[in-house]
Kinemage of the C-alpha trace (Angstrom):
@kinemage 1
@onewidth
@group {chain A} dominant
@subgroup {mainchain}
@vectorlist {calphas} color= white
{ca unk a 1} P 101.765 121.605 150.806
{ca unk a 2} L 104.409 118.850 151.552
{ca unk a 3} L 105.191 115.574 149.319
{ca unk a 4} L 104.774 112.803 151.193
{ca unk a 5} L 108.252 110.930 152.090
{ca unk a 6} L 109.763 109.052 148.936
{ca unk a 7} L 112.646 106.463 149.197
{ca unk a 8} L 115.827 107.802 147.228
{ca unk a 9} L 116.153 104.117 145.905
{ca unk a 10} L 112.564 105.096 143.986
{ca unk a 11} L 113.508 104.960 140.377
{ca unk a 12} L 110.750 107.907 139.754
{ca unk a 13} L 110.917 110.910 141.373
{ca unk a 14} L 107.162 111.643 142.046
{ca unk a 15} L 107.842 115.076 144.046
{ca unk a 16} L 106.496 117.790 141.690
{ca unk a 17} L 106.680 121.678 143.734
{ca unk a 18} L 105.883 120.686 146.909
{ca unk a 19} L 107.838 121.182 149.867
{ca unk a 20} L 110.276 118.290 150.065
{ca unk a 21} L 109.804 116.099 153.591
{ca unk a 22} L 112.186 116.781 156.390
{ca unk a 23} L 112.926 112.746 155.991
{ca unk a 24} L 114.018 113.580 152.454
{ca unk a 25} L 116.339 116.305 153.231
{ca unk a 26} L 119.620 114.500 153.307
{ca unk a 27} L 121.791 115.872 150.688
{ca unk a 28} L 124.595 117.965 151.741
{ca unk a 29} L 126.125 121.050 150.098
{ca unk a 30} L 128.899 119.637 148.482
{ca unk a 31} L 126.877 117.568 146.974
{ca unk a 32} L 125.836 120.719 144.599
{ca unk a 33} L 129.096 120.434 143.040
{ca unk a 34} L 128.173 117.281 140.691
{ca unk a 35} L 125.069 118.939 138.961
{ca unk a 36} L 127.170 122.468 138.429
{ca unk a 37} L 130.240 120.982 137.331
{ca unk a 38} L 129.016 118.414 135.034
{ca unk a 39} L 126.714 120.754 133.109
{ca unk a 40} L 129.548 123.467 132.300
{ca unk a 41} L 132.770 120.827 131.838
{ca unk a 42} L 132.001 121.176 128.178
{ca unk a 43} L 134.762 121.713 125.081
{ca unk a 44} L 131.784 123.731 124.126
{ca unk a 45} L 133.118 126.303 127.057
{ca unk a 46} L 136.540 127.063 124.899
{ca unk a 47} L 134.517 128.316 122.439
{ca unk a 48} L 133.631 131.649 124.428
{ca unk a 49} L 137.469 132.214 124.267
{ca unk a 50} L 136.343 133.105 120.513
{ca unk a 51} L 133.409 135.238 121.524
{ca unk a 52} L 135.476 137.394 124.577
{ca unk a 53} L 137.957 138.210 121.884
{ca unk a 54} L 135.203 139.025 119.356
{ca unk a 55} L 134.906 141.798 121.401
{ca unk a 56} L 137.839 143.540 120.066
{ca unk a 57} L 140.077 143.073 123.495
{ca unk a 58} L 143.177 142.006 124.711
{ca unk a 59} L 144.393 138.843 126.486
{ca unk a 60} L 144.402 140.553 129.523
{ca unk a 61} L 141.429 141.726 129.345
{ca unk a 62} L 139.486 138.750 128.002
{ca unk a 63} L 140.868 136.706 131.042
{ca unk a 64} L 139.691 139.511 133.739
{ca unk a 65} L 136.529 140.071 132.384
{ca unk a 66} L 135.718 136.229 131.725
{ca unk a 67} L 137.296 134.748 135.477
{ca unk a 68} L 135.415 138.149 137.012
{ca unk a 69} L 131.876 136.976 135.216
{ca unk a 70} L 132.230 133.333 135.462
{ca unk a 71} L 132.790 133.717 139.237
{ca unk a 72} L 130.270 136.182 139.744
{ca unk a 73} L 127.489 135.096 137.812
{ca unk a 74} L 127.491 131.498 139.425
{ca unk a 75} L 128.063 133.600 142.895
{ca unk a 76} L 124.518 135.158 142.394
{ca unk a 77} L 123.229 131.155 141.310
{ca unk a 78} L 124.669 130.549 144.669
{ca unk a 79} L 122.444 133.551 146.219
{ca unk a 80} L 119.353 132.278 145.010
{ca unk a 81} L 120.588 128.325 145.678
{ca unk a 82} L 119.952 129.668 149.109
{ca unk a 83} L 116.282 130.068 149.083
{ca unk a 84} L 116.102 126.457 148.133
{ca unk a 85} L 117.837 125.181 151.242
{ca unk a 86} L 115.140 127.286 153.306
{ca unk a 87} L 112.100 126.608 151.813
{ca unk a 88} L 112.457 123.030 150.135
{ca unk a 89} L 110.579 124.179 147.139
{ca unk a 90} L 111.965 124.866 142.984
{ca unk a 91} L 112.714 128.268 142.372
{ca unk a 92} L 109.622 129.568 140.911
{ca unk a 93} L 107.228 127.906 143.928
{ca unk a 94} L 109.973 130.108 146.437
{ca unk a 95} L 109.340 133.218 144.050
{ca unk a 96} L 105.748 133.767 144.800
{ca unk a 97} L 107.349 135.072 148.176
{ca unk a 98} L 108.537 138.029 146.234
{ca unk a 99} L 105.617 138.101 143.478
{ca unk a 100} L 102.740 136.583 144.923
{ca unk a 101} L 101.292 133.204 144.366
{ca unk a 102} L 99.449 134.439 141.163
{ca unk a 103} L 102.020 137.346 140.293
{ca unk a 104} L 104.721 134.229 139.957
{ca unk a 105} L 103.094 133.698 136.482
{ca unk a 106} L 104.795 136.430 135.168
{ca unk a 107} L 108.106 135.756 135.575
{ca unk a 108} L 107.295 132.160 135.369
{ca unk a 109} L 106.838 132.280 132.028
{ca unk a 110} L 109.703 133.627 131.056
{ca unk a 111} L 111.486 131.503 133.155
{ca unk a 112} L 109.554 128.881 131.247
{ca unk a 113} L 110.436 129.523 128.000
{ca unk a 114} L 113.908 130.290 128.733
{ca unk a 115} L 115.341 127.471 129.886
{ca unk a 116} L 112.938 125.251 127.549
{ca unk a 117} L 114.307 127.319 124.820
{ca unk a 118} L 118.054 127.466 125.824
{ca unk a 119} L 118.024 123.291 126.539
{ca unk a 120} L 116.707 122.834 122.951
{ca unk a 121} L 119.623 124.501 121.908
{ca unk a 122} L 121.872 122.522 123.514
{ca unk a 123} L 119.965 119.326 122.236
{ca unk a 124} L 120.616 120.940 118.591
{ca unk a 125} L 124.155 121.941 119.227
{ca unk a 126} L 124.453 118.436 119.915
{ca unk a 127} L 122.942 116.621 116.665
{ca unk a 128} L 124.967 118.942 114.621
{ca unk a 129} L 128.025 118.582 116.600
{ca unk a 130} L 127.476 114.894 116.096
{ca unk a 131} L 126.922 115.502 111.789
{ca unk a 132} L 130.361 117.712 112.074
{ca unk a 133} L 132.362 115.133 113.521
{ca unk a 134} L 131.144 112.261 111.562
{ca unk a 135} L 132.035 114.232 108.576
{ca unk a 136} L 135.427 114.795 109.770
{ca unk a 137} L 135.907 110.833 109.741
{ca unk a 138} L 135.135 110.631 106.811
{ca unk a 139} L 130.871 109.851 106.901
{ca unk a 140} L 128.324 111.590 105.164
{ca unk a 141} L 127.704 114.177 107.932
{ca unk a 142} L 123.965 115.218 106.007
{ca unk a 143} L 123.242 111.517 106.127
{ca unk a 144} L 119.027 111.438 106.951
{ca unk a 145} L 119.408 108.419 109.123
{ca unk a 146} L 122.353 109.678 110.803
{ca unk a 147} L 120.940 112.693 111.935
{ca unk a 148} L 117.625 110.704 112.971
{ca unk a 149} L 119.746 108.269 115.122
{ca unk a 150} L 121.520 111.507 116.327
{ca unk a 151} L 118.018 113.233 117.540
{ca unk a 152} L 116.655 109.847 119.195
{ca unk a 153} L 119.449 109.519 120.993
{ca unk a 154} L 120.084 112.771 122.451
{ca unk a 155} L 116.288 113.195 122.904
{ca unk a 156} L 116.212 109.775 124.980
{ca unk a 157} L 118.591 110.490 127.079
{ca unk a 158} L 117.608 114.115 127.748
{ca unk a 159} L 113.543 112.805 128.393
{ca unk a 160} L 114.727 109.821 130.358
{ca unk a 161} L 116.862 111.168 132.992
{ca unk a 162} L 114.573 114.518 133.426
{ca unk a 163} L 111.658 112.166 133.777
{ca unk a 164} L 113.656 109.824 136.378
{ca unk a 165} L 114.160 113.334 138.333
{ca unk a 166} L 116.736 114.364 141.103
{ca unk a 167} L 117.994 111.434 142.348
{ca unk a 168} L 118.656 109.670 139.174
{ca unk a 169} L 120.315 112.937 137.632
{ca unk a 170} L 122.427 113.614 140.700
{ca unk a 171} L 124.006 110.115 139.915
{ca unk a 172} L 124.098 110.902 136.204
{ca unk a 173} L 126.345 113.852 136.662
{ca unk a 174} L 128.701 112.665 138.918
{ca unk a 175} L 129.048 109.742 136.787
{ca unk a 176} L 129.544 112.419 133.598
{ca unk a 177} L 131.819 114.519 135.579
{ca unk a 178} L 134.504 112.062 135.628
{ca unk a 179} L 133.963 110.984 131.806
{ca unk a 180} L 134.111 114.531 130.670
{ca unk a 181} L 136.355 116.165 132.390
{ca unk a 182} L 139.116 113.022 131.693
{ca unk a 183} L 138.092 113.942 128.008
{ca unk a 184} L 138.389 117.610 128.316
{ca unk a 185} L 141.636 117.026 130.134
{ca unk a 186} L 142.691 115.080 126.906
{ca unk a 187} L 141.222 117.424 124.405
{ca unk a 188} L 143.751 120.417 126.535
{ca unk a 189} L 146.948 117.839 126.174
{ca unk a 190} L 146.555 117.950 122.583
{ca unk a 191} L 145.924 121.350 121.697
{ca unk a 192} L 148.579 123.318 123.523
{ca unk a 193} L 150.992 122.661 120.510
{ca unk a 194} L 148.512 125.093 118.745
{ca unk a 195} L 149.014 127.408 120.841
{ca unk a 196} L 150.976 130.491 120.191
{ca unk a 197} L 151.784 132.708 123.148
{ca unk a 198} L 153.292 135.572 121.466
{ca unk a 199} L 150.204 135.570 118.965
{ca unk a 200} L 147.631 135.478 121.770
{ca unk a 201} L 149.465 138.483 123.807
{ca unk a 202} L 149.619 140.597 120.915
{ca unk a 203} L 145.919 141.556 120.723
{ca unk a 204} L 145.297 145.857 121.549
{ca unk a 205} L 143.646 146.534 124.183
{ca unk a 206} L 139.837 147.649 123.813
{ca unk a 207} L 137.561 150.448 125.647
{ca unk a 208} L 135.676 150.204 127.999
{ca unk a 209} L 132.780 149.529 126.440
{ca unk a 210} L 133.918 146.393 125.210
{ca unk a 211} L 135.562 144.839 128.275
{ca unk a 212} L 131.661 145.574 129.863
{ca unk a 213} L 130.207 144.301 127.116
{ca unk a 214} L 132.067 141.361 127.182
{ca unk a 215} L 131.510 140.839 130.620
{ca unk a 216} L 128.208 141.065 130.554
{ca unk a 217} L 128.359 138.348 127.359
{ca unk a 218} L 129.884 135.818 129.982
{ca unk a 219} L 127.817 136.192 132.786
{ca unk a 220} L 125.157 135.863 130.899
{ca unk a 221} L 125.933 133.145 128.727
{ca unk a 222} L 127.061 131.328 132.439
{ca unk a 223} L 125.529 131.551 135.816
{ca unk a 224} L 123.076 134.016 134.770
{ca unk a 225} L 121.751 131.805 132.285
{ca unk a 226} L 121.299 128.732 135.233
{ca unk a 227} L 119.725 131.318 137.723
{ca unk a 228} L 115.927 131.170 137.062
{ca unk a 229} L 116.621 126.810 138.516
{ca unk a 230} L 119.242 127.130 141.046
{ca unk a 231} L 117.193 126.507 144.269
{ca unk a 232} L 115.772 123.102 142.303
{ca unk a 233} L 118.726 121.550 143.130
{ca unk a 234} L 119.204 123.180 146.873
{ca unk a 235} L 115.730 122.367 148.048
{ca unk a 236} L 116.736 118.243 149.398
{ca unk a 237} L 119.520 120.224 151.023
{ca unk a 238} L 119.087 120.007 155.778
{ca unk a 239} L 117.376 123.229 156.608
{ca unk a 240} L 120.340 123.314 159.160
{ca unk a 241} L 122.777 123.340 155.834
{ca unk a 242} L 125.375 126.258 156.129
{ca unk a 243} L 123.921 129.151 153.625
{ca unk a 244} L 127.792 129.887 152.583
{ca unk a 245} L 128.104 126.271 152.015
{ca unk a 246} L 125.799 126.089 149.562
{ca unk a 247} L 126.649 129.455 148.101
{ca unk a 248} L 130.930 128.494 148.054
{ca unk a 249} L 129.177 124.660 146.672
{ca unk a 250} L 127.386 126.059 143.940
{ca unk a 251} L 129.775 128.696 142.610
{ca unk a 252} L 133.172 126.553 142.618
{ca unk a 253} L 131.141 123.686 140.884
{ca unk a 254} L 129.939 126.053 138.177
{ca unk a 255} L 132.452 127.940 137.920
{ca unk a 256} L 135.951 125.896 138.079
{ca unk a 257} L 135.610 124.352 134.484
{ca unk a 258} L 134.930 127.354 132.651
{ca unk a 259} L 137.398 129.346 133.953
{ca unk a 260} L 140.170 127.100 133.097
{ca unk a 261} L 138.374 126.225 129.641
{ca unk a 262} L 137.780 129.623 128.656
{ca unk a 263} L 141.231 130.979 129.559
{ca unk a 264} L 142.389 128.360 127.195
{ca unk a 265} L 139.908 128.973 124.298
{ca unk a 266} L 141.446 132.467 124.569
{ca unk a 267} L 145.103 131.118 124.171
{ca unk a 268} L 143.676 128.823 121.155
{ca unk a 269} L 141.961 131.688 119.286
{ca unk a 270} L 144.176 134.037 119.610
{ca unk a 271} L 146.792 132.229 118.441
{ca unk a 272} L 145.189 131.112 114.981
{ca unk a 273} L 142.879 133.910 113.210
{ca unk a 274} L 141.235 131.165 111.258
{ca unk a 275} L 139.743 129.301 114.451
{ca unk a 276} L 138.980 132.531 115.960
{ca unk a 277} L 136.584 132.997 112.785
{ca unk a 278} L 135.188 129.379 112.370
{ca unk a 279} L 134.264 128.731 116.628
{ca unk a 280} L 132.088 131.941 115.775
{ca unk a 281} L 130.146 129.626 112.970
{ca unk a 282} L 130.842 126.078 114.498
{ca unk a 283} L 132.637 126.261 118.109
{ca unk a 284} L 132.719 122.391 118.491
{ca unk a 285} L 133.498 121.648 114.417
{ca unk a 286} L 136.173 123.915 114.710
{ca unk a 287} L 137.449 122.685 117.547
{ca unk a 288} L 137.669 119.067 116.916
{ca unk a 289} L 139.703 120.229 113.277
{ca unk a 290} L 143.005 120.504 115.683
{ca unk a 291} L 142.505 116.395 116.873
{ca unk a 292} L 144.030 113.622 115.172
{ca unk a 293} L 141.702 111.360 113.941
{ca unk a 294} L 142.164 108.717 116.293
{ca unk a 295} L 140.396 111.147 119.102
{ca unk a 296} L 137.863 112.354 117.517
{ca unk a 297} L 135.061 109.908 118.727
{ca unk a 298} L 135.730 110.416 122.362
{ca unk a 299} L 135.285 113.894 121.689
{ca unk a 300} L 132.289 113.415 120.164
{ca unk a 301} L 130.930 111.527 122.606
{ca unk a 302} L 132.232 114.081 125.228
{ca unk a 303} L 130.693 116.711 123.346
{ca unk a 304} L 127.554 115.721 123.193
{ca unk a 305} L 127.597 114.280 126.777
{ca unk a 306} L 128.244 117.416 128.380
{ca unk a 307} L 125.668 119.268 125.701
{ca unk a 308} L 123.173 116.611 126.887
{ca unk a 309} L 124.307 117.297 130.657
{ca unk a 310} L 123.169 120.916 130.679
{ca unk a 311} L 119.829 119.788 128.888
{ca unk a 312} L 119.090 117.678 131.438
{ca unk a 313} L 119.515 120.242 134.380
{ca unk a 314} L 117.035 122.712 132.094
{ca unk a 315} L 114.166 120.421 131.080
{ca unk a 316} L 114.001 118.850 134.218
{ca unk a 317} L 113.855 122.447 136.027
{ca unk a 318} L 111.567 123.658 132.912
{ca unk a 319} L 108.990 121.005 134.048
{ca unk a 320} L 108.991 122.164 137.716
{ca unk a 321} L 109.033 125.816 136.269
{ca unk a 322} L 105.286 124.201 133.951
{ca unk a 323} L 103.748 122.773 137.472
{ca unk a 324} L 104.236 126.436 138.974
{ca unk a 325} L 102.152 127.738 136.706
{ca unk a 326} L 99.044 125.769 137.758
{ca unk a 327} L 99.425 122.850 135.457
{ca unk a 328} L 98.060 119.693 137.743
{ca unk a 329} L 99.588 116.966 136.321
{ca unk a 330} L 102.164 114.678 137.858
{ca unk a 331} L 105.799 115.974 138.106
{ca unk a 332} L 107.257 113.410 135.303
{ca unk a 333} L 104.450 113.844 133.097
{ca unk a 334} L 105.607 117.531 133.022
{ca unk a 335} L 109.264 116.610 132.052
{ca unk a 336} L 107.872 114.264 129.592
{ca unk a 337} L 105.445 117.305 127.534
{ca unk a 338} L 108.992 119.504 127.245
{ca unk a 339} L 110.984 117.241 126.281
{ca unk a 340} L 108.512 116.534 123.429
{ca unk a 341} L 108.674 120.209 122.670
{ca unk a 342} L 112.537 119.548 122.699
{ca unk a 343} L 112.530 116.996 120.439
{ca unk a 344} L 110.202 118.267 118.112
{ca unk a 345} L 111.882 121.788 117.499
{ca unk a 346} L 115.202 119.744 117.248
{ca unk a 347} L 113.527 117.844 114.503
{ca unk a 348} L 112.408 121.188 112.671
{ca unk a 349} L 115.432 122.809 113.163
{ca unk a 350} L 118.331 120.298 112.337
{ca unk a 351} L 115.816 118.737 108.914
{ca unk a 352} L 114.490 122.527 108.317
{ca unk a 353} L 115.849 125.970 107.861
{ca unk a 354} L 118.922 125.997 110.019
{ca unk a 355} L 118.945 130.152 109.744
{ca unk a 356} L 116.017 129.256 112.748
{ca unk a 357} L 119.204 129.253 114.756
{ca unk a 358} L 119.752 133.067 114.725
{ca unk a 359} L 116.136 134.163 115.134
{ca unk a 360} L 115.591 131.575 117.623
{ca unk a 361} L 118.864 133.188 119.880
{ca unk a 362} L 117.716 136.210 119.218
{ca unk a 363} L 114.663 135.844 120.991
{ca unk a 364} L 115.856 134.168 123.796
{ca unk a 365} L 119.069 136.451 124.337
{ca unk a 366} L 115.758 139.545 124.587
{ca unk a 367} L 114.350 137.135 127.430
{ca unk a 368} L 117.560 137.968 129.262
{ca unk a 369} L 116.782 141.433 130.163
{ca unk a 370} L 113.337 140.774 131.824
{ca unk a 371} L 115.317 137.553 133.067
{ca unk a 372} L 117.730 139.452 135.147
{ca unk a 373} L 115.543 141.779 136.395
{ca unk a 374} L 113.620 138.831 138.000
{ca unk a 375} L 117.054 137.877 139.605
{ca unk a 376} L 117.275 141.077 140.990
{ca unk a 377} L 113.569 141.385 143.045
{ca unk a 378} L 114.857 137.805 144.057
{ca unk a 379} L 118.122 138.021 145.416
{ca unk a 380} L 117.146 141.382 147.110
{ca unk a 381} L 113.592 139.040 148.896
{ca unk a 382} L 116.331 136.487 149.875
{ca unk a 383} L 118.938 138.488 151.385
{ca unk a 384} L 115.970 140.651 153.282
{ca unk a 385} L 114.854 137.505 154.684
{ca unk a 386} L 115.978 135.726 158.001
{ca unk a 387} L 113.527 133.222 158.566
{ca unk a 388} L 112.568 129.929 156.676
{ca unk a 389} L 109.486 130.540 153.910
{ca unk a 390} L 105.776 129.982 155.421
{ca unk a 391} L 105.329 126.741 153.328
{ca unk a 392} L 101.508 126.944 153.472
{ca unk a 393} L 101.517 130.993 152.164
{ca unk a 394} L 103.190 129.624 148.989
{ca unk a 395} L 100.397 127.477 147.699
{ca unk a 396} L 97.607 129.843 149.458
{ca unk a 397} L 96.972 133.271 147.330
{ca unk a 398} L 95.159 134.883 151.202
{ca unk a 399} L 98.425 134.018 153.054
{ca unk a 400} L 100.876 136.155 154.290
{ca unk a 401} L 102.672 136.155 150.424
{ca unk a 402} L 98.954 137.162 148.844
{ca unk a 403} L 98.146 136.699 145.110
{ca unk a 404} L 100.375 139.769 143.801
{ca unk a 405} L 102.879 141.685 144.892
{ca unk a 406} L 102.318 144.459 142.631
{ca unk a 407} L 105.843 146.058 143.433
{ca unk a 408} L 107.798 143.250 142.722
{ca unk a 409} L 105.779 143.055 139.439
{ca unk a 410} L 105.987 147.125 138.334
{ca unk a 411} L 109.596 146.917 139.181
{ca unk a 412} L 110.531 144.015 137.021
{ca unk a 413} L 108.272 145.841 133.889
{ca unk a 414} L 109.538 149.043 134.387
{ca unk a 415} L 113.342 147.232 134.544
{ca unk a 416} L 113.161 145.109 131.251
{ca unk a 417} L 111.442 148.209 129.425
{ca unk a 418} L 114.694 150.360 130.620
{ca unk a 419} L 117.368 147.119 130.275
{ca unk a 420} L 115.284 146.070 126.642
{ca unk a 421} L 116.498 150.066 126.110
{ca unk a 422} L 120.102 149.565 126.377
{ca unk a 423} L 120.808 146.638 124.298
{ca unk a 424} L 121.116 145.942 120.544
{ca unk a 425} L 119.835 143.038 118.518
{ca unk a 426} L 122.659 140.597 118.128
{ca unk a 427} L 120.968 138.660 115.243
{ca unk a 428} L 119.794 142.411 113.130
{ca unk a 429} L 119.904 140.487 109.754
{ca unk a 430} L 118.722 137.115 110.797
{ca unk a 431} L 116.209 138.647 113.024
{ca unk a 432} L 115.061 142.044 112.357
{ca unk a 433} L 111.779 142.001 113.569
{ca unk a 434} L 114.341 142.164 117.070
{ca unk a 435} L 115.177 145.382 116.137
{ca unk a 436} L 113.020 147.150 118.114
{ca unk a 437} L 115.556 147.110 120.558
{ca unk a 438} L 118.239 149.857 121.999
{ca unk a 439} L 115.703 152.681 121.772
{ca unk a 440} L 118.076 154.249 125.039
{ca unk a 441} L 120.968 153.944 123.293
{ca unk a 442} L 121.001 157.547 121.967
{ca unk a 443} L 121.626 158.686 125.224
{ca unk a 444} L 124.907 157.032 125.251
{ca unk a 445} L 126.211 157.575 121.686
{ca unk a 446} L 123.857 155.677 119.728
{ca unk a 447} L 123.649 152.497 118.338
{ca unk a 448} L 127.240 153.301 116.543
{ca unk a 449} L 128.711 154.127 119.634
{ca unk a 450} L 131.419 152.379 121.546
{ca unk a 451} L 129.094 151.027 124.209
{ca unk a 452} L 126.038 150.054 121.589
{ca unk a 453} L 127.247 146.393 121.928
{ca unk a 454} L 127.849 146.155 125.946
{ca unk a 455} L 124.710 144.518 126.780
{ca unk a 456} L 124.370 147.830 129.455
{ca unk a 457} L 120.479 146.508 129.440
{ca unk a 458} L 120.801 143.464 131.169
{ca unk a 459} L 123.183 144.715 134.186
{ca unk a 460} L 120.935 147.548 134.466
{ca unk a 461} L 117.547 145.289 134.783
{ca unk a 462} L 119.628 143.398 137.446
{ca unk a 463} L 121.002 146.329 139.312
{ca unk a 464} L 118.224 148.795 139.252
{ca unk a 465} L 115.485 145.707 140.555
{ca unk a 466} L 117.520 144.701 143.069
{ca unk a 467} L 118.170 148.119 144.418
{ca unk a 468} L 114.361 149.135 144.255
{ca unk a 469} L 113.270 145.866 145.905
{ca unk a 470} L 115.663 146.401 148.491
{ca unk a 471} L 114.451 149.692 149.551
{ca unk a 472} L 111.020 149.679 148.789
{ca unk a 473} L 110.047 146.181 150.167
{ca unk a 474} L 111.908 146.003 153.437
{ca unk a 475} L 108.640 146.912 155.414
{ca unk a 476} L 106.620 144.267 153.686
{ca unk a 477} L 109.222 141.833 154.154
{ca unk a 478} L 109.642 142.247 157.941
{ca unk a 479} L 105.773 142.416 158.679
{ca unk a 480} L 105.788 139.010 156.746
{ca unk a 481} L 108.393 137.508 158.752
{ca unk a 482} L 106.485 138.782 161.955
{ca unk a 483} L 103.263 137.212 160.894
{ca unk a 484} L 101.972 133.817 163.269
């Protein structure tokens, strides 16, 4: 099934999942870095400086693990960026390869809920990023109409440019590249008098367990978290595109900005104790308490900006992700029903019971396990492959893809159940209904044990699926590929 050609100068993208015309494949690799960069140039990345060192680890050790899983995890975004290019489809239409056309539900909708869930939080870490600041100038931060004003405006511009579509959000974020990271830049200029270098090198070194843990925090709260979307914004790239290209593309755009900003939130927190323990309640309020006054609405507006950026890239993908599913309706009509669910949880949330936060995190951190595992089966299909996708097999449940691939499906079950094994509720008192969690852990020490808190779950769903699907799939794979 193929869109018919659309003009880039269209102000609505009308393409919903089908395969994007050869006339309409015009982008060119580096033109993946705008998207990637713009959505992780935050001040909100410094704040993971905080959560590395939470850990209990050194300097050293922070800035391995968090350059090692930064790089990495937007490496594997590349991997899958790949299947884009080749099949001119979002991510979840080019996953039936590996699942099936009606097997793709299943990961779908976890996909689905991920990234609508994760993008709400960003529109709510925005609204109260918005109250914090205003209160630091002086305003009544708890103000009604404020916050309303707050919400209508992030919401609008999140809706707006998801319903637009690519074209119109490719624009957006190179425009909000150059306005955050000039910001960012400023925000770094100021700070380093905080900074205390003898402070920050001081920290003991931790076990093992907690540099892995930590690791596994920062992959996960970066690349891994943008991996269920990353062929949505490969699939206008030529079919002749170069597949390292788009994988080098892809991970320096997502990956540049955090480095450098999370090597410096290390250098901030570990210099000052007290901002170490207030980014782990309000990372951008307690980062905007070492500006001057005078500063402080740029970095507003550059916080939110760059909140709203990474929105964007998820509710746009999450209405691609709703289409996949089997929802017929038009591609911005899609875009439009999440962001309503955006704006109406950021409503409930930011006027409700803000202890929603944990619960809500909670569950979506426990989507990261069967998450991963999906990433796995996938990158494993796309590195078996050496031929571009049958586009008809992906919207026909009798071609050459069929309507489930029952290994790819067992696999990624059998993974979560053994990655849901290894990891511990992060929100236990918030959330404790979660707790159900870690039931492997006694095998290792327990949940008391010194590697209780590395997150072992989610590397193992990733691992273990990708290994299985390599093995046990490369026949299926190759008669597929063979297939006229």
């Amino acid at each position: 099934m193929t869109a018919e050609s659309t003009s880039t100068s269209t102000l609505i993208e009308r393409t919903g999942i089908e395969i994007i015309p050869e006339s309409d494949r015009t982008a060119k690799p580096r033109d993946l870095f705008w998207p990637w960069f713009a959505a992780n140039v935050s001040v909100f990345g410094m704040s993971y400086g905080s959560f590395v060192l939470g850990f209990g680890i050194s300097f050293w050790q922070a800035t391995i693990v968090s350059v090692i899983g930064i790089v990495v995890s937007f490496f594997l975004c590349g991997l899958i960026a790949i299947a884009g290019k080749r099949g001119s489809a979002p991510t979840m239409v080019l996953s039936r390869a590996a699942f099936g056309v009606h097997g793709q539900k299943v990961p779908g909708i976890v996909s689905w809920l991920t990234s609508i869930g994760w993008e709400t939080f960003l529109a709510i870490m925005a609204v109260l990023a918005t109250a914090t600041v205003i209160t630091q100038l002086g305003g009544d931060g708890d103000s009604v109409a404020l916050k309303i004003i707050a919400i209508i405006i992030v919401a609008a511009l999140i809706v707006t440019a998801s319903v637009l579509g690519y074209h119109t959000i490719m624009k957006l974020q190179s425009v909000l590249t150059w306005v955050t990271g000039v910001v960012t830049i400023l925000y770094i200029i100021l700070t380093i008098p905080h900074i205390d270098f003898a402070a920050a090198l001081s920290k003991p070194d931790g076990n093992i367990g907690q540099v892995i843990g930590a690791l596994v925090m920062v992959m996960t709260g970066f690349g891994l978290g943008w991996i269920n979307i990353a062929a949505d914004w490969s699939r206008y790239q030529k079919r002749t595109a170069s597949d390292g290209a788009i994988i080098f593309w892809n991970t320096f755009g997502g990956s540049i900005a955090p480095v450098i900003l999370v090597v410096f939130g290390l250098l901030l927190a570990g210099s000052d104790d007290k901002l170490f323990l207030a980014v782990q309640n309000d990372p951008i309020g307690a980062l905007a308490t070492l500006l001057p006054i005078w500063v402080l609405v740029p970095f507003l507006v550059t916080a939110v900006l760059a909140l709203v950026s990474g929105a964007v890239l998820g509710i746009y993908s999450s209405g691609l992700t709703l289409l996949s599913l089997g929802i017929r309706i038009p591609r911005p009509a899609a875009a439009g029903i999440d962001g309503v669910i955006l704006t109406v949880v950021t409503i409930l949330v930011v006027f409700g019971d803000q202890g929603f936060l944990g619960p809500f995190q909670s569950f979506l951190i426990t989507l990261g396990v069967p998450l991963a595992a999906w990433a796995g089966i996938l990158i494993a299909d796309i590195l078996r492959r050496h031929k571009d996708y049958d586009e008809d097999a992906l919207f026909d449940a009798k071609g050459r893809y069929g309507a489930w691939d029952w290994t790819s499906i067992i696999t990624m079950v059998i993974a979560s159940v053994i990655g849901w094994g290894f990891v511990v509720n992060g929100f236990a008192e918030d959330a404790p209904w979660n707790n159900w969690q870690g039931y492997l852990l006694p095998l290792i020490g327990g949940k008391d044990g010194a590697w209780a808190y590395a997150n072992l779950g989610v590397f193992f769903a990733l691992v273990l699926s990708f290994l299985v699907t390599w093995f046990a799939r490369a026949g299926k794979i190759r008669r597929q590929e063979s297939d006229t």
